[in-house]
C-alpha positions as CSV (number, residue, x, y, z in Angstrom):
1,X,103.6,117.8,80.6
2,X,103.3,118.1,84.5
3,X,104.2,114.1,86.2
4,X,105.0,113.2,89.7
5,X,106.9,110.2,90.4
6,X,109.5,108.5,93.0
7,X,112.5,106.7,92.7
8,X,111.2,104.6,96.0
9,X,107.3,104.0,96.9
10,X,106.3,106.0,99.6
11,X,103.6,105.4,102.1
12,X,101.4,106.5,104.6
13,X,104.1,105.2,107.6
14,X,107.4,107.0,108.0
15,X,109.1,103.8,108.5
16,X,108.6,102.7,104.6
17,X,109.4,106.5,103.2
18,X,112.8,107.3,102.7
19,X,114.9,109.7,105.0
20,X,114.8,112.7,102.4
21,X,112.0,114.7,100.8
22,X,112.5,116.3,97.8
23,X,111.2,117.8,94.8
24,X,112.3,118.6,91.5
25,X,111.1,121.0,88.5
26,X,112.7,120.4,85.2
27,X,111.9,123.0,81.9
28,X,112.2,123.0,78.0
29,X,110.9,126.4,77.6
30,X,108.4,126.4,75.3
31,X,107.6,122.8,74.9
32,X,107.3,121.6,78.8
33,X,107.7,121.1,82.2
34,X,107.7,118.6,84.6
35,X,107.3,118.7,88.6
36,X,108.1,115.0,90.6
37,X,108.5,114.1,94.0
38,X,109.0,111.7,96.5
39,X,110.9,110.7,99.5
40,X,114.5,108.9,99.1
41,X,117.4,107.8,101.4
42,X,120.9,108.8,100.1
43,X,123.7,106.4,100.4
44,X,126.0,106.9,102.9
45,X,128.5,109.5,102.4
46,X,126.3,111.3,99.4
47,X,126.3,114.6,98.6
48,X,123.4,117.2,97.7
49,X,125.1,117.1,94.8
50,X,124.9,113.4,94.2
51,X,120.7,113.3,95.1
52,X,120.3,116.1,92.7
53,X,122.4,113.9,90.1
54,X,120.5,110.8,91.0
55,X,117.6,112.1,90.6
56,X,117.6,114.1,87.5
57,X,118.6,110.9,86.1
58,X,115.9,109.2,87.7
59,X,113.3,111.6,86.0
60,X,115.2,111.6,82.6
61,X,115.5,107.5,82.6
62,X,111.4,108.2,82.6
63,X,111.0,111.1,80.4
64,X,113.8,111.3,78.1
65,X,112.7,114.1,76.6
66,X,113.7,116.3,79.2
67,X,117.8,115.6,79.3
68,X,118.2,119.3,78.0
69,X,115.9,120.8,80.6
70,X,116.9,123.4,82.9
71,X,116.2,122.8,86.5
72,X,113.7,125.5,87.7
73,X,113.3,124.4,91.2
74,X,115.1,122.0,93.5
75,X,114.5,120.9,97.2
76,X,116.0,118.4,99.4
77,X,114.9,118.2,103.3
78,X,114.8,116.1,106.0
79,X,111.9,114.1,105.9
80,X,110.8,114.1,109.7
81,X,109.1,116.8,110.8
């Protein structure tokens, strides 16, 4: 299972995509993965640690399948270039 998905639309202007990037790989080895990304503002005052939270649960509340997944890969940047 390979998905990509958002917790926010994104679009082709910077001034509807969210202040982050990110991307996020979750595994059940043997039985499947699943890569989603998109583009998110944080609350003020979040964490990493809190967008990496938020967002795991994002992808499990749509797949929940993967809640024992291990995280493979995990990014979070700056949007702007």
């Amino acid at each position: 299972m390979t998905s990509q998905t958002s917790p926010s639309t994104t679009a082709t202007q910077n001034t509807s995509q969210g202040s982050h990037m990110w991307v996020l790989t979750l595994e059940l080895p043997g039985r499947g993965m699943t890569t989603q990304y998109g583009t998110w503002t944080p609350p003020a005052g979040a964490t990493r640690f809190d967008a990496f939270t938020a967002l795991r649960e994002h992808i499990v509340a749509e797949h929940p399948q993967m809640a024992s997944a291990n995280t493979i890969f995990f990014s979070l940047e700056p949007n702007p270039l």
